[in-house]
Structures are given as structure tokens and as C-alpha cells.
C-alpha positions in Angstrom: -125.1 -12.7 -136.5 -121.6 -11.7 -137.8 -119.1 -15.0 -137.6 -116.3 -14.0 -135.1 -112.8 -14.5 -136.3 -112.8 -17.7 -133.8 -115.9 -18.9 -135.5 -114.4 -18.8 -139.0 -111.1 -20.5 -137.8 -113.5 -23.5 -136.2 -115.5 -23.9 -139.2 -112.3 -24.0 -141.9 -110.6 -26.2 -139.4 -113.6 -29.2 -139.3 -113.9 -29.2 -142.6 -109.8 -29.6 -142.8 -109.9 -32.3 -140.4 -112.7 -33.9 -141.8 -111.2 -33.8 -145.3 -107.6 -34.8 -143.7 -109.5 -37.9 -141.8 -111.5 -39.1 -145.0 -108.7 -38.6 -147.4 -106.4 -41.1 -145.0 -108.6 -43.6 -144.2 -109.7 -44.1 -147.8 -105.8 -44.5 -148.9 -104.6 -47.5 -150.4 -101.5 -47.2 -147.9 -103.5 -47.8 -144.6 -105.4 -50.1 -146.7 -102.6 -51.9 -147.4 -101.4 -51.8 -143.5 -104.3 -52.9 -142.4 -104.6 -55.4 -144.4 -100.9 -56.7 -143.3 -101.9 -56.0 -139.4 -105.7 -57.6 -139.2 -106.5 -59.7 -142.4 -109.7 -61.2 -141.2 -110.9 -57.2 -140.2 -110.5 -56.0 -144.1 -113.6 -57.3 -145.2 -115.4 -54.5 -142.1 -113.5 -51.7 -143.7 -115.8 -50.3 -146.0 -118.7 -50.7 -143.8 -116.4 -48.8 -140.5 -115.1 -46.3 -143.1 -118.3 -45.2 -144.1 -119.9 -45.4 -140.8 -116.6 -43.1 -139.5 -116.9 -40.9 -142.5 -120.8 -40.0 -141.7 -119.9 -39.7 -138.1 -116.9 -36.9 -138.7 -119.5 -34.6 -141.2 -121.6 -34.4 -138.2 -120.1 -31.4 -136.0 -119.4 -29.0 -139.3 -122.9 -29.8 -140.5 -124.2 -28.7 -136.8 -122.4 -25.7 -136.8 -124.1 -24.9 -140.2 -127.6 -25.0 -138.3 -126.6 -23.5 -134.8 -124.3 -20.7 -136.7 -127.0 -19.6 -139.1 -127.1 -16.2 -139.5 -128.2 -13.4 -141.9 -128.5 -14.3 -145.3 -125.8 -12.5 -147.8 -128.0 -13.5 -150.8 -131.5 -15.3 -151.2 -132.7 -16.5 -154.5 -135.9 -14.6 -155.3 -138.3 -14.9 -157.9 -137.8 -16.4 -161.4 -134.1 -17.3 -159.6 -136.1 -19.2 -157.1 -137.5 -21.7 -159.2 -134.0 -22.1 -161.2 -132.1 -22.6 -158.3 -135.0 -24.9 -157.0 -135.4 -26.5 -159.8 -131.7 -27.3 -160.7 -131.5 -29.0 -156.9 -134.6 -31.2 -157.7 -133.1 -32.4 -161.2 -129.6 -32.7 -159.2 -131.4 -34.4 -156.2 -133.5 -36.9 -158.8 -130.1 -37.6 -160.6 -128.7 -38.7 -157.7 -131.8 -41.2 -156.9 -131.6 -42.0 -161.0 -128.0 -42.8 -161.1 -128.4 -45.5 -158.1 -129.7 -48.2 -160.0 -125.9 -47.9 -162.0 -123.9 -48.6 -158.9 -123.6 -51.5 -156.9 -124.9 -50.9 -153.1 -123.9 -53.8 -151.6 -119.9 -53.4 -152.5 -120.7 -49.2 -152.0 -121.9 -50.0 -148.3 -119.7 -52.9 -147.4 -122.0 -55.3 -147.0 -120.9 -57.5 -150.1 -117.3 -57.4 -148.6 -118.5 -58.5 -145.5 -120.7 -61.5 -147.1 -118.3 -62.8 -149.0 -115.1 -62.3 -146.4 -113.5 -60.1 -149.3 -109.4 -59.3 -147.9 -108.9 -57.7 -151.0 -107.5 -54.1 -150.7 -109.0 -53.2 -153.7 -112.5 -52.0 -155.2 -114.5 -55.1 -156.1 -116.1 -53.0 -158.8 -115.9 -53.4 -162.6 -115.0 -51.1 -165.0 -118.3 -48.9 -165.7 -119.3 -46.4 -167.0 -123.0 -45.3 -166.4 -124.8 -43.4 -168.5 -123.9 -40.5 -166.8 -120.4 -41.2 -166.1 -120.4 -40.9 -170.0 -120.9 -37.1 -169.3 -118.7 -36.2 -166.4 -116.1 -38.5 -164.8 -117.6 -37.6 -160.9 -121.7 -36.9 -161.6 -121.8 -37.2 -157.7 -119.6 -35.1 -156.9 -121.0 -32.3 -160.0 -124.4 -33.0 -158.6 -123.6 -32.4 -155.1 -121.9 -28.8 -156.1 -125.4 -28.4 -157.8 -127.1 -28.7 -154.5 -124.6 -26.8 -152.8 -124.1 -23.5 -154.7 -128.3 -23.4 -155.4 -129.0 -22.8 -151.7 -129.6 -19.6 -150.2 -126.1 -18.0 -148.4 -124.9 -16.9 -145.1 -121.6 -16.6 -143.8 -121.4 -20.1 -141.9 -122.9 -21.7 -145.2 -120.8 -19.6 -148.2 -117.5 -20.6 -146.0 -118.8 -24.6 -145.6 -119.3 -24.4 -149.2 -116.2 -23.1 -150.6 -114.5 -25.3 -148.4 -116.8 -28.6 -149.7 -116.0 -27.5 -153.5 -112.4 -27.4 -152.7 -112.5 -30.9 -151.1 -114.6 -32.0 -154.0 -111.5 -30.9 -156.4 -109.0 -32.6 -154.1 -110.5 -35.9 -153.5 -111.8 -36.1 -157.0 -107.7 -36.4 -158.1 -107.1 -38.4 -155.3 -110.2 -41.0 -156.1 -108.5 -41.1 -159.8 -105.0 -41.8 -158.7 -106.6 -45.2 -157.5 -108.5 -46.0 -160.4 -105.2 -45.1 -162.5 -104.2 -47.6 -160.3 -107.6 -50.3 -161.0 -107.9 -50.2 -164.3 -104.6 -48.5 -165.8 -105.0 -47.4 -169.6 -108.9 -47.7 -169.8 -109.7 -45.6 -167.2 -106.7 -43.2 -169.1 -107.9 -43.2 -172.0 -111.3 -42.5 -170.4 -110.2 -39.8 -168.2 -108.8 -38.0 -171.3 -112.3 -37.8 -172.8 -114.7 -37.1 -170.6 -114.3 -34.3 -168.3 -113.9 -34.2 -164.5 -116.5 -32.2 -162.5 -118.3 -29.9 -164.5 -119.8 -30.9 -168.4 -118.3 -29.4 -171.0 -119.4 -29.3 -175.2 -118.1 -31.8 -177.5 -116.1 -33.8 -174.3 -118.5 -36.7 -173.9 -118.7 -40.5 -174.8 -121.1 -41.8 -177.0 -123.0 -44.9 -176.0 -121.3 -47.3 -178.5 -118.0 -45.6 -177.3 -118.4 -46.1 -173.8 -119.5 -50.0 -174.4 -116.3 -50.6 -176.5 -114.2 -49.1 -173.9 -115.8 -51.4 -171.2 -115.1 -54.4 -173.3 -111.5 -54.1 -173.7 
């Protein structure tokens, strides 16, 4: 099924909106108003904001499945088991690199046990053994998953559109934690590079430790 010029416009507009929606509610300014406005709500606004932000990926994600159409490429033979493969190691680095972040203040459950009206990230300065690597391994694995799939039309456009967001709200993300942790996370940022891992940018284990201890 060839996507109709409607079609196309509907899929590049959900992900805009979605990207618009998620970009503004994770803001530090409507952070801030919020906090001003309902004080005693902040400590629900990671748990809302995540709930909100898996609700909105629902209706490009279903167009994905009830838009699917001919494939443009398929990964076939020995490309079948790379492109496999690569997803699995991506998927099992994403299960790996849990155990390095904290779930509780990630959910918003820890804000909401402890009554936290605190605009900010409760997080300390870390930097996981991946994070040593690449400053967003989520965000670099998740590309990995993405671009290792087999293509249609509905899917190539959903994932140019998801790499582009991934750029975006990477910058955005380390605007605030410029903002967090100032000249560490500046000094780190100039190291290590952003989405993709590149030869000779990298922190070594002792380096990384020193830098959390400042």
C-alpha cells in the first residue's frame, strides 16, 4: 500500500505533536509554574509525565501497525543475523544498563514517597559505565533498534522522524543538566560524545570516578 499524501502529513504531524507535547511538559519552565500554582501536586509530576508521555506514543505507534505496507528493504541473509543481532545486544544493553539508574526517582515513585517539591532531578552526578562511552546510550541504543528493522514507508518516515527527535531532545535534556551540575557535566560533555561512539572520545574508569568526586 502506497502512503497517500494525507497519510504522510498525519504520520509527520503525530510525531511533531508528540515531540512538541513531551518537550513542554519536561521543561523546567512549566516545572517551575507548576510548582508556583500546585506545590503539594509536584511530587505526582514525574509519575503523570510519564504516564502522559506513554499515552501520546500510542496513536503514531498504531498507525505503524494499521499502515504497514510493502517493505522498501528487508534484511536477508548474513544481514539478517547482523541486524538481529545488533538489536539483541542493543535490547540486552538496555536491560544491562538498568541496574545503573535509579527506578524509583525514573518512575516517580520516590518523589511521591518522600513528597519531593523539588523542580529538579533528585539524581546524582553519574556516570555509568556506559555513559563513559556515549553521553545518551538510551537514546544510541534505541536508534540501534530502530534503523536494524526491516522498512516500509509508514516505518522509514516514523523513523527518521524518531532520530530527529532523538537529536533535539538529546540538546534539550543537556541544557538541564548544564543547568544540574554546571562544569562537571561540561567538562564531561566535552569528552565523551553525544549519540553515536566515536575512537579515542571516551572516559576511562578512574577518569570517570574522579570527575564524580569533585
Amino acid at each position: 500500500m502506497e502512503l497517500s499524501g494525507l497519510q504522510v502529513v498525519t504520520i509527520v504531524g503525530l510525531w511533531v505533536l508528540y515531540g512538541l507535547f513531551h518537550s513542554f511538559t519536561a521543561s523546567l519552565r512549566l516545572k517551575h509554574w507548576m510548582a508556583r500554582q500546585w506545590p503539594r501536586r509536584m511530587p505526582f509530576y514525574r509519575l503523570l509525565f510519564n504516564l502522559m508521555a506513554g499515552v501520546t506514543l500510542i496513536p503514531p505507534l498504531l498507525l505503524i501497525y494499521l499502515w504497514h505496507g510493502p517493505y522498501l528493504w528487508q534484511w536477508s541473509g548474513p544481514y539478517w543475523f547482523v541486524a538481529n543481532g545488533l538489536a539483541l545486544l542493543a535490547v540486552a544493553g538496555f536491560v544491562w544498563s538498568l541496574r545503573f539508574y535509579d527506578g524509583d526517582e525514573f518512575l516517580g515513585l520516590r518523589q511521591i514517597r518522600d513528597r519531593e517539591q523539588r523542580v529538579e532531578d533528585q539524581e546524582r552526578f553519574y556516570i555509568s559505565p556506559l555513559h563513559r562511552f556515549i553521553r545518551h546510550p538510551w537514546y544510541f541504543l534505541g536508534l540501534v533498534i530502530i534503523w536494524t528493522r526491516d522498512m516500509d514507508s509508514v516505518f522509514l518516515i516514523s523513523s527518521l522522524m524518531m532520530t530527529g527527535y532523538f537529536i533535539i531532545g538529546s540538546r534539550l535534556e543537556e541544557a538541564k543538566l548544564l543547568i544540574y551540575h554546571g562544569e562537571r557535566y561540561r567538562v564531561y560533555r566535552d569528552r565523551v560524545p553525544g549519540l553515536f561512539p566515536l575512537p579515542g572520545r571516551y572516559l576511562t574508569k578512574e577518569e570517570a570516578l574522579a570527575l564524580m568526586e569533585e
